[in-house]
N, C-alpha and C positions, 0 to 999 in steps of 0.2 A: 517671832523673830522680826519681821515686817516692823512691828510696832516701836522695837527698839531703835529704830532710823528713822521715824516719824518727826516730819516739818515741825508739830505741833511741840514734839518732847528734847528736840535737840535746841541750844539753849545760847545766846549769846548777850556776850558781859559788855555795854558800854561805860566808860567810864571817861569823865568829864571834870575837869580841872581849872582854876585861874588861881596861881598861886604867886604871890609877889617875888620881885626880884630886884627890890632896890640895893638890896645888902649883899654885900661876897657872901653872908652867912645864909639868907634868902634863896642864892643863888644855886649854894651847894645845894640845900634841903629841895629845890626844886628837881635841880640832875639826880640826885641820890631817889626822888620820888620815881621819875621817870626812867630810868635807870633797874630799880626794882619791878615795875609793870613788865618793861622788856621780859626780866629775868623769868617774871610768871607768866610768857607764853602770848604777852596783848604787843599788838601790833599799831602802831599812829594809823587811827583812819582820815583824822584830823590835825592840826598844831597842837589842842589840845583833847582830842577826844583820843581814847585808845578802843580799842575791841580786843575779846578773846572770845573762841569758839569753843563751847562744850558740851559734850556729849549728851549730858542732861543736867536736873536742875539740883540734884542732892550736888555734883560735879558743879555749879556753877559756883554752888555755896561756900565750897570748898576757897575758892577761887575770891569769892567777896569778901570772906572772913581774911582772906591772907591781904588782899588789898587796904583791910581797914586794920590791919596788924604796924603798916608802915605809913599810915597814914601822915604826913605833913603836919609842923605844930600850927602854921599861920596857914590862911588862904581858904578856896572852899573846892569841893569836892563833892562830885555825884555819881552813884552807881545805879545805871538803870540794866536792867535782865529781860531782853525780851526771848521769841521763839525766831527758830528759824523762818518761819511761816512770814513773820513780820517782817526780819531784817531781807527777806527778799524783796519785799514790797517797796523800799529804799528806791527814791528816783535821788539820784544824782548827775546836777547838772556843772559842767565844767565852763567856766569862761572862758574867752579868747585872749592870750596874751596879747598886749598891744603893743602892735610893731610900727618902729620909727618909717617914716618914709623912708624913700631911696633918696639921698642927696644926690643933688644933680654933680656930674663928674665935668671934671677940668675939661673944657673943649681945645683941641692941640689943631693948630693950623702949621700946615704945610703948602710950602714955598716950591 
């Protein structure tokens, strides 16, 4: 039972995209793409990257076959599968929004 929750055997789906958007037509096929990822359970880890988490790997397969069912006709597209083991190993580093200075405020004289 141990094994079946095993870092090494449970399974996560990235999945990597640039697909154009010059055209209204483009545009739909891009939301209609992204739109269907939701529908199968992957979440934005990215603008373009999505993740989903599964169980294991016959489960991941399931998963990449249904990804490449609605696949986009223009643009490109990449599915990488790694283990849990790996996706913890992820450093993620955040920037600092850059904040305007304080503008200096109206100084009020009193008489």
């Amino acid at each position: 039972m141990q094994d079946r929750f095993s870092e090494y055997r449970i399974m996560w789906i990235l999945v990597f995209f640039d697909l154009p958007t010059a055209t209204r037509k483009d545009k739909q096929a891009y939301a209609l793409f992204r739109k269907n990822l939701q529908r199968d359970g992957f979440t934005m880890f990215q603008f373009s990257v999505y993740v989903r988490h599964c169980a294991s790997m016959e489960n991941a397969q399931v998963h990449i076959k249904r990804v490449k069912s609605f696949l986009p006709t223009f643009g490109h597209v990449g599915v990488l599968c790694i283990t849990d083991k790996q996706f913890g190993a992820i450093e993620l580093f955040y920037g600092k929004k850059p904040v305007a200075p304080n503008a200096p405020g109206q100084q009020l004289e009193l008489f």
